[in-house]
LUMKEDO-816085 format. One record per atom (N, C-alpha, C): residue number from 1; residue in one letter; atom name; x, y, z. Coordinates in steps of 0.05 Angstrom, whole numbers, plus 5000, padded with zeros to 4 digits. Layout:
N
   roba   timar   tivex      X      Y      Z
    NUM       A      CA      X      Y      Z
...
//
This chain:
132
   roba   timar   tivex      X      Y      Z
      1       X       N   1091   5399   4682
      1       X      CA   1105   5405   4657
      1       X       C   1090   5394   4633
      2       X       N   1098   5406   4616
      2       X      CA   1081   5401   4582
      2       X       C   1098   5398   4565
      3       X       N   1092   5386   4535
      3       X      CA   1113   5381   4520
      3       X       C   1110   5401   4497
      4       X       N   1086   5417   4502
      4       X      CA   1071   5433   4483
      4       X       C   1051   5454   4488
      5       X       N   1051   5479   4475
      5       X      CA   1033   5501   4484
      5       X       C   0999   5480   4485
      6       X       N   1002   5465   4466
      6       X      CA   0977   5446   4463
      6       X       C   0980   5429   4480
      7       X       N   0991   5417   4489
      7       X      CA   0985   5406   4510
      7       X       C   0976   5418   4542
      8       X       N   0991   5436   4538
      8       X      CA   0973   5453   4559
      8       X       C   0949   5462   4557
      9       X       N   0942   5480   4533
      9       X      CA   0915   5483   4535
      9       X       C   0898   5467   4533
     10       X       N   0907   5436   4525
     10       X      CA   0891   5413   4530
     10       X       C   0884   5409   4560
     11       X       N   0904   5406   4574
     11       X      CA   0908   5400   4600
     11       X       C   0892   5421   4618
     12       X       N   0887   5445   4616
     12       X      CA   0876   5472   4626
     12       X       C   0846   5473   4617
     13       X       N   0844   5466   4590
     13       X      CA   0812   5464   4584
     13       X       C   0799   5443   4591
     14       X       N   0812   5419   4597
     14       X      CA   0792   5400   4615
     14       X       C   0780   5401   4638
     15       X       N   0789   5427   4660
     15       X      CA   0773   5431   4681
     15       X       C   0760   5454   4679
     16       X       N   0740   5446   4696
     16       X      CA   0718   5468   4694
     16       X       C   0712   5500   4693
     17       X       N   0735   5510   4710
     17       X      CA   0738   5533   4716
     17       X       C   0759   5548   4700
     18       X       N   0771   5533   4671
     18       X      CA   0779   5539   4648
     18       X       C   0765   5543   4631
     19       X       N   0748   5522   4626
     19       X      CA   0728   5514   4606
     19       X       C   0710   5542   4604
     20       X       N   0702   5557   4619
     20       X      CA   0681   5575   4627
     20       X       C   0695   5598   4609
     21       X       N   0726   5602   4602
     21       X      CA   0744   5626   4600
     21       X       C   0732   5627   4565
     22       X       N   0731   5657   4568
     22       X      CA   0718   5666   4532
     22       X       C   0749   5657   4508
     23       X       N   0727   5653   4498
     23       X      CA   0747   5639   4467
     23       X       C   0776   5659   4461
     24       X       N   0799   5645   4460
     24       X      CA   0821   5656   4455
     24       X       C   0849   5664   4485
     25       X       N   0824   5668   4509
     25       X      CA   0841   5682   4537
     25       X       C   0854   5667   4545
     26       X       N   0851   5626   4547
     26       X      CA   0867   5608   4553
     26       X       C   0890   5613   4538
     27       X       N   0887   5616   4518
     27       X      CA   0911   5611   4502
     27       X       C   0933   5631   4511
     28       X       N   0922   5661   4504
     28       X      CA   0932   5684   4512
     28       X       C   0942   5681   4539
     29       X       N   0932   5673   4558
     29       X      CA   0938   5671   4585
     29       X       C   0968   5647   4587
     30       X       N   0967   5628   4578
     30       X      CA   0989   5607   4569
     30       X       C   1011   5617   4557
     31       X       N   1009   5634   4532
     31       X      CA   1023   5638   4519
     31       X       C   1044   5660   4534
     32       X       N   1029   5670   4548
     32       X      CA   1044   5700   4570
     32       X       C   1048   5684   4592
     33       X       N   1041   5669   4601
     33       X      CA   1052   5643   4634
     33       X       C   1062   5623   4622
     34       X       N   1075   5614   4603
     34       X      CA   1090   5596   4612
     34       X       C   1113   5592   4603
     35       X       N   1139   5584   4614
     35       X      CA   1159   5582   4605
     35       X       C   1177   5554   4602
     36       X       N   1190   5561   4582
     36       X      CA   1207   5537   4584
     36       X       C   1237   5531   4604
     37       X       N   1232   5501   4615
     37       X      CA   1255   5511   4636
     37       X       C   1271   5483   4632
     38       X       N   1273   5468   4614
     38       X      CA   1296   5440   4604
     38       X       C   1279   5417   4604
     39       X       N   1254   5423   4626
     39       X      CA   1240   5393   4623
     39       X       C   1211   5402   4614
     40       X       N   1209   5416   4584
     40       X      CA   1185   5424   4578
     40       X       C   1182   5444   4582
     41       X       N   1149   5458   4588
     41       X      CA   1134   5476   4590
     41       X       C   1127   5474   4615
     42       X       N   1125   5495   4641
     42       X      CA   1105   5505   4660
     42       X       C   1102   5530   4669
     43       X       N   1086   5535   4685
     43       X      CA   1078   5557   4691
     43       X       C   1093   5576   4702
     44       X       N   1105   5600   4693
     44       X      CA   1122   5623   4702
     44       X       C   1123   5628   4735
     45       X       N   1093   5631   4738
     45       X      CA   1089   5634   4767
     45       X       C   1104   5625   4792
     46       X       N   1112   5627   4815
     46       X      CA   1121   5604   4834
     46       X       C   1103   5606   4855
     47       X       N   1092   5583   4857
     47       X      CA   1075   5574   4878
     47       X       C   1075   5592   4905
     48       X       N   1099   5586   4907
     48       X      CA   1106   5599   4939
     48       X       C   1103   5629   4941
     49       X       N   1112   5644   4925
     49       X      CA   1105   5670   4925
     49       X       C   1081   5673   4919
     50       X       N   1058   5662   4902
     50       X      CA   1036   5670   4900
     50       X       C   1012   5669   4930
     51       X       N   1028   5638   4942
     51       X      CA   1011   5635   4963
     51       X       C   1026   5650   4973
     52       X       N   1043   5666   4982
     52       X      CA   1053   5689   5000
     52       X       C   1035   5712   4998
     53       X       N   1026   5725   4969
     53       X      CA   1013   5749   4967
     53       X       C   0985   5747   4978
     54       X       N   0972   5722   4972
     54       X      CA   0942   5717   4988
     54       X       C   0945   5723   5021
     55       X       N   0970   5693   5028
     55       X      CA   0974   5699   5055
     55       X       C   0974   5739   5070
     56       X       N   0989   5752   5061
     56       X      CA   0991   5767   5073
     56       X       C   0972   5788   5058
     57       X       N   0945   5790   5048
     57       X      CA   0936   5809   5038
     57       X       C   0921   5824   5067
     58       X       N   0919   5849   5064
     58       X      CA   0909   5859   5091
     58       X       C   0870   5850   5092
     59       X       N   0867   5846   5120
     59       X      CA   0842   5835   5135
     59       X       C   0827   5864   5143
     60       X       N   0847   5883   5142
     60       X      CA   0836   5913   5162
     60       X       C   0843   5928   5134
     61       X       N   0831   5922   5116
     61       X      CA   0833   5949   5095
     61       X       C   0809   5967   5099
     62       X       N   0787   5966   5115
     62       X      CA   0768   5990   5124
     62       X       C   0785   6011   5149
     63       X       N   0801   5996   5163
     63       X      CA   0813   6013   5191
     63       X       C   0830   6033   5164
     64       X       N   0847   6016   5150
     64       X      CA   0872   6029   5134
     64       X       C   0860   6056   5112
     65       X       N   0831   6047   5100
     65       X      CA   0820   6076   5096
     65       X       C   0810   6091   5110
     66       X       N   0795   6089   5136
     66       X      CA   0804   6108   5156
     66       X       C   0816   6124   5152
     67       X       N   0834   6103   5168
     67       X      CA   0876   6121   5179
     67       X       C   0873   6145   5148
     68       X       N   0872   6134   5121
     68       X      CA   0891   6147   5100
     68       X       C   0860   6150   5085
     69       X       N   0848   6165   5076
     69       X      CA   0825   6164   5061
     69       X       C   0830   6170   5037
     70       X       N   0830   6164   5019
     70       X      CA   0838   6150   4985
     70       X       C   0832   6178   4976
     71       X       N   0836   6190   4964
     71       X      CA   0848   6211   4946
     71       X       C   0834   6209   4924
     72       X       N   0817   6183   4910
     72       X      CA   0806   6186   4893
     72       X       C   0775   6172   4898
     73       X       N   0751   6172   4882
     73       X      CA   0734   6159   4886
     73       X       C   0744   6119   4878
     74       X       N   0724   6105   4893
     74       X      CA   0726   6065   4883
     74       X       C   0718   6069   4876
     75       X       N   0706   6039   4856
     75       X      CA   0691   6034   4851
     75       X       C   0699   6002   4848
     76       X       N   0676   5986   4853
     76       X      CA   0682   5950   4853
     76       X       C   0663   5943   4834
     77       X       N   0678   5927   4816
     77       X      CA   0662   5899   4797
     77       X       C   0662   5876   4804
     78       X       N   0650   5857   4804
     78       X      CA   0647   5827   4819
     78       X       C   0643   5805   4803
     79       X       N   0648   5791   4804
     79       X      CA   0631   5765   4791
     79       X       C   0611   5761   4805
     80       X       N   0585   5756   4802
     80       X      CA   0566   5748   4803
     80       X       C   0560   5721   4823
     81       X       N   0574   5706   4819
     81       X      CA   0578   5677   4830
     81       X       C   0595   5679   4853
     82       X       N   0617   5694   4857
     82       X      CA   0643   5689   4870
     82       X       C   0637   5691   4893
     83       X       N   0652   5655   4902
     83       X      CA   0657   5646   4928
     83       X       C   0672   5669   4946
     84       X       N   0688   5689   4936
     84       X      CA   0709   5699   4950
     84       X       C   0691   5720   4956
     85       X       N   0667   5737   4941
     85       X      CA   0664   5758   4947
     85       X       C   0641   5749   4971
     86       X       N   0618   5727   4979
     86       X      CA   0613   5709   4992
     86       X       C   0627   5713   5015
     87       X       N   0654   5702   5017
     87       X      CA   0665   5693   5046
     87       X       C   0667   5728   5053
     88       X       N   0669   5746   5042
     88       X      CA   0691   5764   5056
     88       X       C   0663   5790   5061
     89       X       N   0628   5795   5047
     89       X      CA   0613   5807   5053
     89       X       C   0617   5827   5036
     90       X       N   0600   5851   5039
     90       X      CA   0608   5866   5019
     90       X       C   0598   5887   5036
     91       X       N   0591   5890   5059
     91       X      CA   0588   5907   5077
     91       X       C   0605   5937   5067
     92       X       N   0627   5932   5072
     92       X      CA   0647   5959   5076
     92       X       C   0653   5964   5036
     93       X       N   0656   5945   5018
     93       X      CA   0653   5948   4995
     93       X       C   0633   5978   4992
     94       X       N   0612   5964   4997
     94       X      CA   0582   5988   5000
     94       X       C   0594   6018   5008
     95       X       N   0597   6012   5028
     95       X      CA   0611   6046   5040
     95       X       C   0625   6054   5028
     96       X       N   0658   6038   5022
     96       X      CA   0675   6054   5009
     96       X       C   0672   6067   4974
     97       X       N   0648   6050   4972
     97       X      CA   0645   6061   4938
     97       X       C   0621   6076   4937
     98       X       N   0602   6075   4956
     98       X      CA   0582   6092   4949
     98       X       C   0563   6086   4927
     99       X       N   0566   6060   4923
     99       X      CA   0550   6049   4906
     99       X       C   0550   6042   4891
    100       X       N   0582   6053   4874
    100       X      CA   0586   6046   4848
    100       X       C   0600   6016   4845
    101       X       N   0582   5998   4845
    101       X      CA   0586   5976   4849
    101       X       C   0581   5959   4820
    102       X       N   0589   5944   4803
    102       X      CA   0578   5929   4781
    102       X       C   0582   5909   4779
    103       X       N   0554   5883   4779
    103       X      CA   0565   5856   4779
    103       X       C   0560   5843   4744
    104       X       N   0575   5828   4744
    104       X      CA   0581   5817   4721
    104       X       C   0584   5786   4727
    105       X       N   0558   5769   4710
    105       X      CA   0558   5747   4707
    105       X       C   0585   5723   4709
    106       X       N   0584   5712   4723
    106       X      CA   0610   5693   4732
    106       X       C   0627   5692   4761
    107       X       N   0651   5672   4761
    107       X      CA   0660   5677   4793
    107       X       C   0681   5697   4795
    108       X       N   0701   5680   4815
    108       X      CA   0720   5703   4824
    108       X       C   0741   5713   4797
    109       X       N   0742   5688   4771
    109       X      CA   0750   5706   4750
    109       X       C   0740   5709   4726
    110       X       N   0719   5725   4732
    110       X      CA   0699   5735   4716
    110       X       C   0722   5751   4690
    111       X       N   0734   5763   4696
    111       X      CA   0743   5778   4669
    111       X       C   0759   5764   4650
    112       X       N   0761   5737   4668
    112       X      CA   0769   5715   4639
    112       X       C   0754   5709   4620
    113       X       N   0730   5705   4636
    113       X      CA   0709   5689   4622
    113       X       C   0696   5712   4604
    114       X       N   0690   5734   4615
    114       X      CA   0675   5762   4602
    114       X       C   0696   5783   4596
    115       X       N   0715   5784   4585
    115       X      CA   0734   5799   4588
    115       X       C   0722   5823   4570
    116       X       N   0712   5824   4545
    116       X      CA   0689   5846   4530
    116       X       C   0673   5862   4558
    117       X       N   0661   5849   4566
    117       X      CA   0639   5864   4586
    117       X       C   0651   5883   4614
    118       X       N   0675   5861   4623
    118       X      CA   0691   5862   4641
    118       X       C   0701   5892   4636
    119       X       N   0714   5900   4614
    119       X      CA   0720   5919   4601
    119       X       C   0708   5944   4593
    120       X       N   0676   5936   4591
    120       X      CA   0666   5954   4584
    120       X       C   0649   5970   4606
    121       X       N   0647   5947   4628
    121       X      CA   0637   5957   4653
    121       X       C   0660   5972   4673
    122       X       N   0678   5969   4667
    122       X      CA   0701   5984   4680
    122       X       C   0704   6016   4669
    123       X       N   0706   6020   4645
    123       X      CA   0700   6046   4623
    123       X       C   0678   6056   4634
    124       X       N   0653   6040   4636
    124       X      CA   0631   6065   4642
    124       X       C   0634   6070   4672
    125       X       N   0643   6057   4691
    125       X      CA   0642   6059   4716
    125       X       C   0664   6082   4720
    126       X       N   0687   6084   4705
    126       X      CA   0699   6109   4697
    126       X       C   0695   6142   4686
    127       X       N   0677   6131   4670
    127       X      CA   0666   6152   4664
    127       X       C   0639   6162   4681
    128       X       N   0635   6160   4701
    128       X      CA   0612   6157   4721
    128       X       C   0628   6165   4742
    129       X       N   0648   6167   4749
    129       X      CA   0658   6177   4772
    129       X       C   0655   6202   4774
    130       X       N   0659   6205   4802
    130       X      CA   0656   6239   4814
    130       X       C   0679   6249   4808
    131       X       N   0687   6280   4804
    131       X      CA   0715   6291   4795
    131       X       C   0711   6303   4827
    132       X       N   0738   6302   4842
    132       X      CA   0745   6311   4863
    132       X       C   0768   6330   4864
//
């Protein structure tokens, strides 16, 4: 809990993986997460359901495009750094996009930190798709 939007973004810009986020997105990000609930300020989110959506994200999303083959063209942007894209390979990434892949300097939340580029690499990778 916090006693203040400033105190939070005090509290949020002292670690590292805040610190990195482009000028203005902490705040923005705070200002849309957090609520007041009698003892201060915290985060809208609930723990438990968030670690629920990780828990259960699918492990077989290559079998599942198989089974159902996507209707539209992918395409994946990355951070650069990210531990997550690391653990999980990018093997089947490759296949299912055909290439249209774009990495962008930073980790797994790169579009905090680059949210301009983040943005603008998403638009061209749009306008670069195949019409099917």
């Amino acid at each position: 809990h916090w006693e203040s939007l400033d105190a939070a973004l005090a509290h949020f810009a002292s670690k590292p993986v805040f610190a990195r986020w482009a000028p203005g997105v902490l705040r923005d990000y705070l200002e849309a997460g957090l609520v007041e609930d009698g003892q201060g300020l915290r985060l809208a989110f609930d723990r438990d359901i968030e670690s629920q959506i990780y828990d259960h994200l699918p492990h077989h999303i290559g079998r599942l495009l198989e089974e159902r083959r996507p209707a539209c063209p992918i395409a994946f942007v990355g951070g650069s750094s990210s531990d997550e894209v690391r653990r999980v390979g990018m093997a089947a990434t490759k296949h299912w996009t055909e290439g249209r892949i774009a990495w962008i300097t930073g980790g797994h939340l790169f579009p905090m930190e680059r949210p301009r580029e983040c943005a603008d690499t998403v638009l061209e990778l749009l306008e670069r798709m195949p019409l099917r």
